[in-house]
N, C-alpha and C positions, 0 to 999 in steps of 0.2 A: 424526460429531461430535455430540454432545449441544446442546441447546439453549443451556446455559450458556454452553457454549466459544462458540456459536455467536451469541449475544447478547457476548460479551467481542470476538469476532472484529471484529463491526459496529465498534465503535468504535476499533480500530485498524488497520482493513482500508484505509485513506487512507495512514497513517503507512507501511503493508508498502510498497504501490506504489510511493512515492514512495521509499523506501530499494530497493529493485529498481532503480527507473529509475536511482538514484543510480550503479551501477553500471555500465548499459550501457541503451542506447537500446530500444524494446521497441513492439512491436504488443499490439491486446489480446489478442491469442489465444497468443500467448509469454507472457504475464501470467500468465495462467489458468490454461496447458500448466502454468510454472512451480509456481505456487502448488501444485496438483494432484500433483506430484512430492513436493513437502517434506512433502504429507500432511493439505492443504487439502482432502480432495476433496469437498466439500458446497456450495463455491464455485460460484456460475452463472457462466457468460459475462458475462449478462446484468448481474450485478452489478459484476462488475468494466466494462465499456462504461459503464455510467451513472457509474461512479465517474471515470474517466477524462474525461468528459463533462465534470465539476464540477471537477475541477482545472487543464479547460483556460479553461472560462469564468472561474476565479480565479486566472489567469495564470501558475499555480505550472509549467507545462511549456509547450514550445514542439514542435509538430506540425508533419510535412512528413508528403508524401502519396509513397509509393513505389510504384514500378506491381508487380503485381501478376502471376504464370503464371496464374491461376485471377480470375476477375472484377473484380470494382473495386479502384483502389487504396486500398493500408493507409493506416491515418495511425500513425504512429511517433513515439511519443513519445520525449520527451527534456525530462528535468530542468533546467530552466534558474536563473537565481541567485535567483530570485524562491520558486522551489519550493526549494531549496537550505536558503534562509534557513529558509524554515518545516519542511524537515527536520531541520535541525538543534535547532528548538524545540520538537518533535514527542520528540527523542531526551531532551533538558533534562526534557520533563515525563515520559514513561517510566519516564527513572531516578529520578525524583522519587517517583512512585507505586510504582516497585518497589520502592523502599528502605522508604518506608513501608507497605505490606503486608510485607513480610520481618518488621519490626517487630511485625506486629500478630501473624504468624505465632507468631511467636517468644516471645508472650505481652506484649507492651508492652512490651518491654524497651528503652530509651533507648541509643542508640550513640554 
């Protein structure tokens, strides 16, 4: 991934997780496996863990701790209505920005 893509990723690397989690409960290392499948693969651990971090101290997901075959237990997130909300505001502004680059693509052309 080029820097580009890789500076555009930053900023909606919060919006992906939480539309993930949207769909099913997740550790971060199914995050990452994830991500790294669709063709993420420049993504650290490390960054998705601190992101995780930050959406739990901002109440958008709720953690329970599952024991583990191999050393400590996971914390497994799970999207709760709080995170919900701001997903869905997350999606609001998205299509609001995609529609206007489409536009600009498109030479300014007003739809």
């Amino acid at each position: 991934m080029g820097k580009q893509a890789t500076e555009m990723l930053k900023g909606t690397l919060e919006g992906i997780v939480l539309a993930i989690l949207s769909g099913r409960s997740a550790y971060g290392y199914e995050i990452t496996a994830w991500l790294r499948e669709q063709g993420f693969s420049d993504i650290a651990e490390g960054t998705i863990y601190a992101l995780l971090v930050r959406i739990e101290q901002r109440g958008l997901v709720d953690v329970e701790k599952v024991p583990s075959e191999k050393g400590p237990p996971r914390k497994v997130y799970s999207l709760n209505a709080q995170g919900r909300a701001y997903l869905e505001e997350f999606w609001r502004t998205w299509s609001f920005l995609t529609e206007r680059l489409e536009q600009l693509r498109e030479g300014g052309k007003q739809t």
